[in-house]
N, CA, C and O atoms as CSV, one atom per row, in Angstrom:
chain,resi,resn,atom,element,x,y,z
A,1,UNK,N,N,30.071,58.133,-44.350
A,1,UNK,CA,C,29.803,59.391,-43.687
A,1,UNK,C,C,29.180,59.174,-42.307
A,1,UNK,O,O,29.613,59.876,-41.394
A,2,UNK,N,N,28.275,58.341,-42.062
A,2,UNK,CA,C,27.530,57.432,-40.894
A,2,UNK,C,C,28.671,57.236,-40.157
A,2,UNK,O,O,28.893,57.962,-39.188
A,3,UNK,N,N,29.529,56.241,-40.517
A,3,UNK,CA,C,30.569,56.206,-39.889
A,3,UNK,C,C,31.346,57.001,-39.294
A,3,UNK,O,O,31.689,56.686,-38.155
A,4,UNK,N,N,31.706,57.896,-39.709
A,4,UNK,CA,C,32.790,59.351,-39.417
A,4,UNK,C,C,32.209,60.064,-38.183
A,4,UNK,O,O,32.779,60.558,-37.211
A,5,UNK,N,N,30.572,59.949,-38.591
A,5,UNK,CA,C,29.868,61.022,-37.444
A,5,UNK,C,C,29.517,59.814,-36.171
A,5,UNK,O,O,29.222,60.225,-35.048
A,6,UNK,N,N,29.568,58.568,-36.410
A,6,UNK,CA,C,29.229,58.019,-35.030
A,6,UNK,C,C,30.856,57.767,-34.535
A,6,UNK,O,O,31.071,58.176,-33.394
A,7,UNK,N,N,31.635,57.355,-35.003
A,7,UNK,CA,C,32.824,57.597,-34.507
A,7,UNK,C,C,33.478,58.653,-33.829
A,7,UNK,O,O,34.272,58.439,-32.913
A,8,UNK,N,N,33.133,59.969,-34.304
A,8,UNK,CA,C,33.235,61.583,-33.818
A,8,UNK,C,C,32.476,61.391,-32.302
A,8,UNK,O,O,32.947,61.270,-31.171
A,9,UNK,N,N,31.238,61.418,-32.759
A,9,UNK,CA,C,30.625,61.142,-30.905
A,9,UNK,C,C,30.825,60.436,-29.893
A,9,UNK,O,O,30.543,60.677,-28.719
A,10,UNK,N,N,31.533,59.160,-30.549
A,10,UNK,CA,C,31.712,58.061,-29.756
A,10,UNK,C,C,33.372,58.600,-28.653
A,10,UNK,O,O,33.491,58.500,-27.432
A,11,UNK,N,N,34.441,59.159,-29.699
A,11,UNK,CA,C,35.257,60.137,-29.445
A,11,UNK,C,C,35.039,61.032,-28.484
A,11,UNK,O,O,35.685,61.294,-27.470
A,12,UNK,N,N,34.036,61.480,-28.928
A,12,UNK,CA,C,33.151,63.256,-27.933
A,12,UNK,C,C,33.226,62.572,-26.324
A,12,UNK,O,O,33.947,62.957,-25.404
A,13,UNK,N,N,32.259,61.465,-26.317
A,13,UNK,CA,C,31.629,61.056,-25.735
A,13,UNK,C,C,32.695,60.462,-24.678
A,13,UNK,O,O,32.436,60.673,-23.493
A,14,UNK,N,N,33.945,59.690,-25.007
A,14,UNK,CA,C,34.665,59.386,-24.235
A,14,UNK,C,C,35.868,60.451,-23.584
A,14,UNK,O,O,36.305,60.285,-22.445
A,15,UNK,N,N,36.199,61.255,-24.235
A,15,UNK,CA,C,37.113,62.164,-23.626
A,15,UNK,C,C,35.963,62.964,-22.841
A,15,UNK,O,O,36.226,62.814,-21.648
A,16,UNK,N,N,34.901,63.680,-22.964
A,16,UNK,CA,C,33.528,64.114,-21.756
A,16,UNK,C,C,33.777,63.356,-20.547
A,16,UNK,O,O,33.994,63.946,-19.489
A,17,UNK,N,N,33.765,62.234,-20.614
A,17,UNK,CA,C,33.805,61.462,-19.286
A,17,UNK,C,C,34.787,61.602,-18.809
A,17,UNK,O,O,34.747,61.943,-17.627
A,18,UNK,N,N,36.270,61.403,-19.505
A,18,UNK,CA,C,37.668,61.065,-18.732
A,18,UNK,C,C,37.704,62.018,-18.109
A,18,UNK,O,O,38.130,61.924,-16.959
A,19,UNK,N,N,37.211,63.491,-18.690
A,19,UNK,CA,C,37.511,64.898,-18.200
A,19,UNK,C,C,36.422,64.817,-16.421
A,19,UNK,O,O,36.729,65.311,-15.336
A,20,UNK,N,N,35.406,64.158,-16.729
A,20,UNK,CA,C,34.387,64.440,-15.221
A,20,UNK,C,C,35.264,63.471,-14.545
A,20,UNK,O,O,35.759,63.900,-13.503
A,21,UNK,N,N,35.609,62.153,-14.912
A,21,UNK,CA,C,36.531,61.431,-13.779
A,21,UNK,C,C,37.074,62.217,-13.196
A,21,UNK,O,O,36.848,62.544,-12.031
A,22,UNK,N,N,38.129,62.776,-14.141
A,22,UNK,CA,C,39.406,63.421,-13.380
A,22,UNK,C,C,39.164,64.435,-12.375
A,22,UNK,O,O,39.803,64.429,-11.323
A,23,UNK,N,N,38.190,65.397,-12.657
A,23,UNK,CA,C,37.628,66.853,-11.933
A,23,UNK,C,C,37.234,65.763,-10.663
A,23,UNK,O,O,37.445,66.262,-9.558
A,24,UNK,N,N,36.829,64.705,-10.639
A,24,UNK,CA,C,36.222,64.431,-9.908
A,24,UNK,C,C,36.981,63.560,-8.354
A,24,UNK,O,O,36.683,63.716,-7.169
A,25,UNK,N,N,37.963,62.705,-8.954
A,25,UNK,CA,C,38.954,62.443,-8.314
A,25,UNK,C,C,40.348,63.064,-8.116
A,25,UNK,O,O,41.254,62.513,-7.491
A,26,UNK,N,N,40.436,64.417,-8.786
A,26,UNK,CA,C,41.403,64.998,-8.319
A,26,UNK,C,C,41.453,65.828,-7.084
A,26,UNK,O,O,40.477,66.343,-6.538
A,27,UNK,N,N,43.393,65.942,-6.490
A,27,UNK,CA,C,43.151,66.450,-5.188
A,27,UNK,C,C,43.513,67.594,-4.949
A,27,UNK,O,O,44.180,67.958,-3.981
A,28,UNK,N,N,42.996,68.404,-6.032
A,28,UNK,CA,C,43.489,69.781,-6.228
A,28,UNK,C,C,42.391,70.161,-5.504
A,28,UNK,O,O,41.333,69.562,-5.698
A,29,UNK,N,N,42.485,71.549,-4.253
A,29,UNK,CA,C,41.998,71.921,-3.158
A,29,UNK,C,C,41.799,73.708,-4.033
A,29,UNK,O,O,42.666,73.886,-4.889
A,30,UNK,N,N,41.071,74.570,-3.908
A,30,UNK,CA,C,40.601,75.609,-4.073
A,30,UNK,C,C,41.133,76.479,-3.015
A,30,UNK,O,O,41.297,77.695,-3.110
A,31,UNK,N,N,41.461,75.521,-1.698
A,31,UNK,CA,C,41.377,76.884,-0.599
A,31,UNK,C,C,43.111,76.883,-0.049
A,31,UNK,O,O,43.522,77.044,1.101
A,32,UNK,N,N,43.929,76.634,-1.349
A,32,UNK,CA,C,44.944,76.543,-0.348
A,32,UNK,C,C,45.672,77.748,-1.491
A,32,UNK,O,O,45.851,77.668,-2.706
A,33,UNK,N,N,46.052,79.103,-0.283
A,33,UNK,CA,C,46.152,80.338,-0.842
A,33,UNK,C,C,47.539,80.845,-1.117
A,33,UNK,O,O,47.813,82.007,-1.415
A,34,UNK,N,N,48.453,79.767,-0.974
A,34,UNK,CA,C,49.748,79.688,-1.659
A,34,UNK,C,C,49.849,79.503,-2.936
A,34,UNK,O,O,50.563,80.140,-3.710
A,35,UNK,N,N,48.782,78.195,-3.299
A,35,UNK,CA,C,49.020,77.432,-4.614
A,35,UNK,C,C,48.100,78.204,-5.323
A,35,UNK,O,O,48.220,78.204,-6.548
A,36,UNK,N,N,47.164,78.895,-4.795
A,36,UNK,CA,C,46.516,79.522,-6.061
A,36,UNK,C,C,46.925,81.385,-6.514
A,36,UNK,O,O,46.326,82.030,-7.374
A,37,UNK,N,N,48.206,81.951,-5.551
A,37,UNK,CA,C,48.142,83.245,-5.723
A,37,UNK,C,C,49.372,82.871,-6.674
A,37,UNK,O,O,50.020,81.824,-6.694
A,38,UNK,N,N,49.520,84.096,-7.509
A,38,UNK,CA,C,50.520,84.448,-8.209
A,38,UNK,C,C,52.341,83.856,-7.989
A,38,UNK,O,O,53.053,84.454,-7.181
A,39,UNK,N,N,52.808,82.859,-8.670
A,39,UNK,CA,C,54.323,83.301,-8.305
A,39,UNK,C,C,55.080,84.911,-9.138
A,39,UNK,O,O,54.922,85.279,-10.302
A,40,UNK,N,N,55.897,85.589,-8.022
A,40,UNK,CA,C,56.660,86.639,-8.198
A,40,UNK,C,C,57.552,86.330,-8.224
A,40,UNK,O,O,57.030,85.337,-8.733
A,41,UNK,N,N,59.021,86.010,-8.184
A,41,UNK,CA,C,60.332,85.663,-7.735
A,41,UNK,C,C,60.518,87.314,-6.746
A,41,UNK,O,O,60.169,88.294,-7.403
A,42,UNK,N,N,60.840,87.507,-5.821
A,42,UNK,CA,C,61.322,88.591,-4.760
A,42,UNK,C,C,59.878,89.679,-4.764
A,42,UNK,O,O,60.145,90.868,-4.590
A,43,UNK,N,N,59.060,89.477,-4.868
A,43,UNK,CA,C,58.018,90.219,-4.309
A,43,UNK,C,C,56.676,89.447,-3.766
A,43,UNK,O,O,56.051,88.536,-4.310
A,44,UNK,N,N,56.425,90.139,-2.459
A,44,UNK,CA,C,55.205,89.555,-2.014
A,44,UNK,C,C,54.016,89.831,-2.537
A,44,UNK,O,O,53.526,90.948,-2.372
A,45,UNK,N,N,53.537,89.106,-3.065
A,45,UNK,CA,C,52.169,88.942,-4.117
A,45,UNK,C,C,50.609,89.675,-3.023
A,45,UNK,O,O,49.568,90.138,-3.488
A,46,UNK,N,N,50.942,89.554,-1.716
A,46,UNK,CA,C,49.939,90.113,-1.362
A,46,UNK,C,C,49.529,91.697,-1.265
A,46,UNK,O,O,48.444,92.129,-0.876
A,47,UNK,N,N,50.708,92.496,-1.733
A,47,UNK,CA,C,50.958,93.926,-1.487
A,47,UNK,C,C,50.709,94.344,-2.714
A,47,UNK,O,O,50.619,93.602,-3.692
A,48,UNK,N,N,50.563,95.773,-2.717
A,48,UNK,CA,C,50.305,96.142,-4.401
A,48,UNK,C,C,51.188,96.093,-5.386
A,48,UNK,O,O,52.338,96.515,-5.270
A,49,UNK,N,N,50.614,95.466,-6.647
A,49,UNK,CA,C,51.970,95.449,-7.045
A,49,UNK,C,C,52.173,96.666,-8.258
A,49,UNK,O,O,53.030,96.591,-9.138
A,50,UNK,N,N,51.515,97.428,-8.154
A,50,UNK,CA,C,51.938,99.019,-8.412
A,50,UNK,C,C,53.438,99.683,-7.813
A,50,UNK,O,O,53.619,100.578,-6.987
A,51,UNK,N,N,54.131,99.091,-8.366
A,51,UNK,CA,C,55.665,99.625,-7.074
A,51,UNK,C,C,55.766,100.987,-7.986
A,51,UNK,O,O,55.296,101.022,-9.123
A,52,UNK,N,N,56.494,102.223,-7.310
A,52,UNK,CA,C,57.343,103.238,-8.326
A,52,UNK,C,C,58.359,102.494,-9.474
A,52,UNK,O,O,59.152,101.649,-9.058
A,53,UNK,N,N,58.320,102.825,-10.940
A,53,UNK,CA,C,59.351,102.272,-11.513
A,53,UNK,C,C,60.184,103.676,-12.119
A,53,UNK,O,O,59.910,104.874,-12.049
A,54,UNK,N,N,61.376,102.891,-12.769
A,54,UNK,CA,C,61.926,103.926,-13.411
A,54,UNK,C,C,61.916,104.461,-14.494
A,54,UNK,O,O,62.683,103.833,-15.224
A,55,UNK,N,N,61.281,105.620,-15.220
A,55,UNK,CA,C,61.057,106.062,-16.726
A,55,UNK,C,C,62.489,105.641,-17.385
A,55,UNK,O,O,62.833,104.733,-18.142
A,56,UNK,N,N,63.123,106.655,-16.785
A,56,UNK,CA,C,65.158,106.111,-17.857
A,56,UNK,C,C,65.628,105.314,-17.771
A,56,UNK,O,O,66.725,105.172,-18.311
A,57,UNK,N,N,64.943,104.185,-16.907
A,57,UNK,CA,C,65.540,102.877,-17.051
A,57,UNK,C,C,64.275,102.191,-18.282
A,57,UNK,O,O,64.302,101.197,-19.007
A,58,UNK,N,N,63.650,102.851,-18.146
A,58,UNK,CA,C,62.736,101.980,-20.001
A,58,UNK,C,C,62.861,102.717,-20.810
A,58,UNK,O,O,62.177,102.240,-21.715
A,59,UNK,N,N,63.495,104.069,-21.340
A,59,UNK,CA,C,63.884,104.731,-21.904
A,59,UNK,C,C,65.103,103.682,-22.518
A,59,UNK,O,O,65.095,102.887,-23.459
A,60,UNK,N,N,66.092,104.052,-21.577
A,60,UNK,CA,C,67.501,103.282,-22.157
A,60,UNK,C,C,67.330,101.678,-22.563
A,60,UNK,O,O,68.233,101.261,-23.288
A,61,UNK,N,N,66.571,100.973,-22.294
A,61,UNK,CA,C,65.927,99.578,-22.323
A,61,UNK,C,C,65.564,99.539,-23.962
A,61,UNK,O,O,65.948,98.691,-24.768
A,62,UNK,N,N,64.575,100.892,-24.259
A,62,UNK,CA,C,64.129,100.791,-25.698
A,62,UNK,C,C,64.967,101.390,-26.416
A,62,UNK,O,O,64.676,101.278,-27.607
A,63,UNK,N,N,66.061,102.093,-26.191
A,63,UNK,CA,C,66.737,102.682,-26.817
A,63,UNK,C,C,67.978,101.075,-27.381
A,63,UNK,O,O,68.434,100.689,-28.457
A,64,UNK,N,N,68.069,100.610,-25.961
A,64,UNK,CA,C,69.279,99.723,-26.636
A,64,UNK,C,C,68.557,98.532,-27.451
A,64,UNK,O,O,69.259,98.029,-28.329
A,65,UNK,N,N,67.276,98.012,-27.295
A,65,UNK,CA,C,66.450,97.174,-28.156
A,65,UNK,C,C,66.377,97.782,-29.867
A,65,UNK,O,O,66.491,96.982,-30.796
A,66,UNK,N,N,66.149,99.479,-30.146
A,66,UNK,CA,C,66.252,99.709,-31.136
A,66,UNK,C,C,67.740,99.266,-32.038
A,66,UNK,O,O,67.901,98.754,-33.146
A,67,UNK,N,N,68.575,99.678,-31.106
A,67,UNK,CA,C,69.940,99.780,-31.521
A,67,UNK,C,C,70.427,98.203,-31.568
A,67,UNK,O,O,71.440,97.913,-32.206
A,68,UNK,N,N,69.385,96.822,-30.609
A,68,UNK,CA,C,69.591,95.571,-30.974
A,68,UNK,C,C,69.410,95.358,-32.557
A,68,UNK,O,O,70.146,94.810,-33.378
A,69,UNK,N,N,67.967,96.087,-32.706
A,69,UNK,CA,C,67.606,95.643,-33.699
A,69,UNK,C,C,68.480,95.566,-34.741
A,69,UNK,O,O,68.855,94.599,-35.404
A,70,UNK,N,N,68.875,97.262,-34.813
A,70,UNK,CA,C,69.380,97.674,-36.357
A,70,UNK,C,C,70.852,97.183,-36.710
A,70,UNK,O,O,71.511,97.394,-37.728
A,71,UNK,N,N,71.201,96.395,-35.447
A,71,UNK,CA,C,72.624,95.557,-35.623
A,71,UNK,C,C,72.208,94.212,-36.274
A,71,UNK,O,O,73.140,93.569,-36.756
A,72,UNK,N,N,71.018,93.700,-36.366
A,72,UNK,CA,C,70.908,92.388,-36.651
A,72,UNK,C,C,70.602,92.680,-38.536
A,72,UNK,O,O,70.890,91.903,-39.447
A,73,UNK,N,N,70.010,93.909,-38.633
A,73,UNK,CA,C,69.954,94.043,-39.898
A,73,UNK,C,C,70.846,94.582,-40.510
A,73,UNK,O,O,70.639,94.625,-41.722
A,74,UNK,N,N,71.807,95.038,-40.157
A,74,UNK,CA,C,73.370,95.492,-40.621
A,74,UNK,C,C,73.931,94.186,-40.739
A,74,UNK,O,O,74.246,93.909,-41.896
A,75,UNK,N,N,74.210,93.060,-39.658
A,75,UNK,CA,C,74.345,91.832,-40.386
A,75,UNK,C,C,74.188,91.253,-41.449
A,75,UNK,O,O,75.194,90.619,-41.765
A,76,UNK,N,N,73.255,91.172,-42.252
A,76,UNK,CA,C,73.245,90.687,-43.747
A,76,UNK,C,C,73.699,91.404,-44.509
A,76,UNK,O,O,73.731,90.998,-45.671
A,77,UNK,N,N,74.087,92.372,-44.297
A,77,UNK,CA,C,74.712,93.223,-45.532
A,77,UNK,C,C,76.552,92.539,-45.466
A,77,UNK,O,O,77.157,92.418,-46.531
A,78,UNK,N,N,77.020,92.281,-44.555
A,78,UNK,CA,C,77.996,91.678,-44.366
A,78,UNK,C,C,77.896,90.017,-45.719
A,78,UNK,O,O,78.774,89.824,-46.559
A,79,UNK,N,N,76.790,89.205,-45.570
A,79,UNK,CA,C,76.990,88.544,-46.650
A,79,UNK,C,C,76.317,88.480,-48.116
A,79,UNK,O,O,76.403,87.616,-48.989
A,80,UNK,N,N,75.649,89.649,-48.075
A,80,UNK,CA,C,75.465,90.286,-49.261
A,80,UNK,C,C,76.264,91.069,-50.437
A,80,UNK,O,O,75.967,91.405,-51.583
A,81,UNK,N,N,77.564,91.219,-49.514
A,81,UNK,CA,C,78.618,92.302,-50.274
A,81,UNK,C,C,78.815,91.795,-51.574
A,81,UNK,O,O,78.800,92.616,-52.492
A,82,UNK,N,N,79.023,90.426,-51.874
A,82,UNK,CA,C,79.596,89.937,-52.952
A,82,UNK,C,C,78.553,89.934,-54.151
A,82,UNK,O,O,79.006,89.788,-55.287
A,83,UNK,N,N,77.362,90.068,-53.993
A,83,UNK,CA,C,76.388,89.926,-54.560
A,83,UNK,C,C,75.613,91.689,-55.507
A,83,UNK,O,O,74.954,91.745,-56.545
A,84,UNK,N,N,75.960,92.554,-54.816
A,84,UNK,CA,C,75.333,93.309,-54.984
A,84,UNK,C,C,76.828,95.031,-55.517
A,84,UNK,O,O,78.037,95.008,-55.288
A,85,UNK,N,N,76.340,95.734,-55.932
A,85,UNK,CA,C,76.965,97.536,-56.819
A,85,UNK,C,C,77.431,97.704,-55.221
A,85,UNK,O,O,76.754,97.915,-54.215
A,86,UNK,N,N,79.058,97.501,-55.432
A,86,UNK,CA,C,79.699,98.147,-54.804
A,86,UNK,C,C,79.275,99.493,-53.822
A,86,UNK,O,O,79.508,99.699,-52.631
A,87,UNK,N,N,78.521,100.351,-54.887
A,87,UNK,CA,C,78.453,101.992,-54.503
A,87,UNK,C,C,76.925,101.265,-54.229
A,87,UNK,O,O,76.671,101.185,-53.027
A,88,UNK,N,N,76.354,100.972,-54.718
A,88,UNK,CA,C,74.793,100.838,-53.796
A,88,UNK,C,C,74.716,100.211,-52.710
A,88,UNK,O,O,73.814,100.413,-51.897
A,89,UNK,N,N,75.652,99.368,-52.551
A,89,UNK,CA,C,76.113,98.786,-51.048
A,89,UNK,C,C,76.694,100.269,-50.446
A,89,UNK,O,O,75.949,100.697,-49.564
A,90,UNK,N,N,77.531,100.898,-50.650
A,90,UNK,CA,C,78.438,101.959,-50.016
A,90,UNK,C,C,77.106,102.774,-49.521
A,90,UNK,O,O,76.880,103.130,-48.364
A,91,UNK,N,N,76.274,102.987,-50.671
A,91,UNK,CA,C,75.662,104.680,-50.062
A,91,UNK,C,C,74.218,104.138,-48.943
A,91,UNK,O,O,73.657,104.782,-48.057
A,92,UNK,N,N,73.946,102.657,-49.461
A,92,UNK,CA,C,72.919,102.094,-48.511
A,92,UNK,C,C,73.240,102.099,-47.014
A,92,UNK,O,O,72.577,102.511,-46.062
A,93,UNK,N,N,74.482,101.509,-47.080
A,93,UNK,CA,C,75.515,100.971,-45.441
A,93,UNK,C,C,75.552,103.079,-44.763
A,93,UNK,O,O,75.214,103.691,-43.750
A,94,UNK,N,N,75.930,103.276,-45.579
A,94,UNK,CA,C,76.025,105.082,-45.393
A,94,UNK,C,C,74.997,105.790,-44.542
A,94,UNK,O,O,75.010,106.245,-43.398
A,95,UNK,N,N,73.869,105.703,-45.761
A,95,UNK,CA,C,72.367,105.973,-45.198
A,95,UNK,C,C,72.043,105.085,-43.771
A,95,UNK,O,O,71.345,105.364,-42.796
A,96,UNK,N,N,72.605,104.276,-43.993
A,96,UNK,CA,C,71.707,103.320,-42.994
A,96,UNK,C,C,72.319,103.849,-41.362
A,96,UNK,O,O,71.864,103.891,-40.219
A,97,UNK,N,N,73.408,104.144,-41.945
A,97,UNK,CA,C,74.267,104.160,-40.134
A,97,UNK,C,C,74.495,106.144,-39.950
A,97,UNK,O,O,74.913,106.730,-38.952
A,98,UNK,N,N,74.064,106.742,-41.240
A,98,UNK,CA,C,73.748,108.079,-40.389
A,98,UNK,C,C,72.769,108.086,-40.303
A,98,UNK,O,O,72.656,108.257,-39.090
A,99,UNK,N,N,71.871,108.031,-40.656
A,99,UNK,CA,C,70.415,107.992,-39.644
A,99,UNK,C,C,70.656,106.986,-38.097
A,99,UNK,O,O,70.237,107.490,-37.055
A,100,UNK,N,N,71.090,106.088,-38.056
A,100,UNK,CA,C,70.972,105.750,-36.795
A,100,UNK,C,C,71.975,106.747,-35.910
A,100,UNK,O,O,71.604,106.991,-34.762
A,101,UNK,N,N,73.054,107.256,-36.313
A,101,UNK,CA,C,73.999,108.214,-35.933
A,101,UNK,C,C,73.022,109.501,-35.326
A,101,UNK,O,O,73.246,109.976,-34.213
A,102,UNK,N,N,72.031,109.944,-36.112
A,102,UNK,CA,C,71.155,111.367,-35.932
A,102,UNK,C,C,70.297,111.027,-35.138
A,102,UNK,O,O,69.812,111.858,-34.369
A,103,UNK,N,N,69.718,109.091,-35.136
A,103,UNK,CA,C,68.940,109.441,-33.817
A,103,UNK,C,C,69.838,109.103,-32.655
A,103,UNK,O,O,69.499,109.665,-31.614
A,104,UNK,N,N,70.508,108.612,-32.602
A,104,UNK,CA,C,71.334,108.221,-31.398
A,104,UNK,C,C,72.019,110.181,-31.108
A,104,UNK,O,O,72.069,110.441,-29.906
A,105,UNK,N,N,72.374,111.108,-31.830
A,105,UNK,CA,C,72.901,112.298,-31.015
A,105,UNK,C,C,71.483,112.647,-30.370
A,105,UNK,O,O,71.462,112.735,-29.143
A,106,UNK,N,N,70.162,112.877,-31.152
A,106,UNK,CA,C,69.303,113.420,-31.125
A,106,UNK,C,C,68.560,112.761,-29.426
A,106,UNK,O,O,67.922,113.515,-28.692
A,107,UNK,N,N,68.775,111.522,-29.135
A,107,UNK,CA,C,67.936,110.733,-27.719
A,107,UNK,C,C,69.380,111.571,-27.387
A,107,UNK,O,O,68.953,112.698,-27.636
A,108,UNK,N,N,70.457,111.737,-27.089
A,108,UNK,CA,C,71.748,112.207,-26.486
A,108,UNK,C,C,71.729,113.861,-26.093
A,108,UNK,O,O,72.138,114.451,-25.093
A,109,UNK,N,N,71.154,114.276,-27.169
A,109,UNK,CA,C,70.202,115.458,-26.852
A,109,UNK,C,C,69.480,116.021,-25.982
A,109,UNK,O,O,69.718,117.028,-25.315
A,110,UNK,N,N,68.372,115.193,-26.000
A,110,UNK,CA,C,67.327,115.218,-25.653
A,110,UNK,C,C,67.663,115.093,-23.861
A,110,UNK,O,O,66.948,115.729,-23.087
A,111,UNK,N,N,68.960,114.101,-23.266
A,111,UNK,CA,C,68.754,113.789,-22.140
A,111,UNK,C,C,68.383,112.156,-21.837
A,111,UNK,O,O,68.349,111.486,-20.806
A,112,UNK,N,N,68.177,111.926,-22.973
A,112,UNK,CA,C,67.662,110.493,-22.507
A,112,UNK,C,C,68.407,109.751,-22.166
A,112,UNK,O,O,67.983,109.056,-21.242
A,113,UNK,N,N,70.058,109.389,-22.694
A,113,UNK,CA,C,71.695,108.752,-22.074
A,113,UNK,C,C,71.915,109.384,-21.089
A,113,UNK,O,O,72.804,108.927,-20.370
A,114,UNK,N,N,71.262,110.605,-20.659
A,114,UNK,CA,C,72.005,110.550,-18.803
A,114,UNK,C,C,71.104,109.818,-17.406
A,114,UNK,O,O,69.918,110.017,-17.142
A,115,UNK,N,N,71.757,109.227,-16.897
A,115,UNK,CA,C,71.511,108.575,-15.908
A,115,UNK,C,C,71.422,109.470,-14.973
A,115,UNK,O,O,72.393,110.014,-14.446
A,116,UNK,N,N,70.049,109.717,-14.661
A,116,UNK,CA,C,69.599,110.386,-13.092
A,116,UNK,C,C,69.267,109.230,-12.161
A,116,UNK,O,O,68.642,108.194,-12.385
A,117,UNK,N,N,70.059,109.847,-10.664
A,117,UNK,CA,C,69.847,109.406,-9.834
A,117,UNK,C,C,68.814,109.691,-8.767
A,117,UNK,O,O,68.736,108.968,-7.774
């Protein structure tokens, strides 16, 4: 047990140092105001970056992420068929795609599929 705990410190004790070497001989500079601001790809980091965005463009964004989703879980039912009551497969697959049917008229409804310019 003696052992374990002077070995642990001895451990402690050497990575502590490697870490002050390094801080100490490295030539990383604080004042150089390229390397320390933000990368953006096409926006200048010094301006606000509060820009106007578009509501119906994250509208339609979450709309087609929902509709990612519920395709990936309609997938397994594809290799489940063989496994499982014909008709409880039928009325599940049923249920499953008119409800997505009622919300997809219902956002269609609502306005949310038209694209304002």
């Amino acid at each position: 047990m003696l052992m374990l705990l002077m070995m642990s410190m001895i451990i402690f004790m050497i990575v502590n140092i490697m870490m002050m070497i390094v801080n100490l001989i490295s030539k990383k500079t604080f004042k150089d105001r390229e390397k320390t601001s933000p990368f953006e790809c096409g926006f200048d980091p010094k301006n606000s970056a509060r820009l106007p965005f578009s509501l119906q463009f994250f509208l339609i964004a979450m709309i087609f992420l929902i509709f990612d989703i519920e395709i990936t879980l309609i997938i397994p039912f594809l290799f489940t068929i063989n496994l499982t009551n014909i008709f409880t497969y039928s009325s599940l697959i049923f249920w499953f795609i008119l409800i997505l049917l009622i919300g997809l008229y219902h956002e269609w409804n609502q306005g949310a599929l038209n694209w304002k310019i």
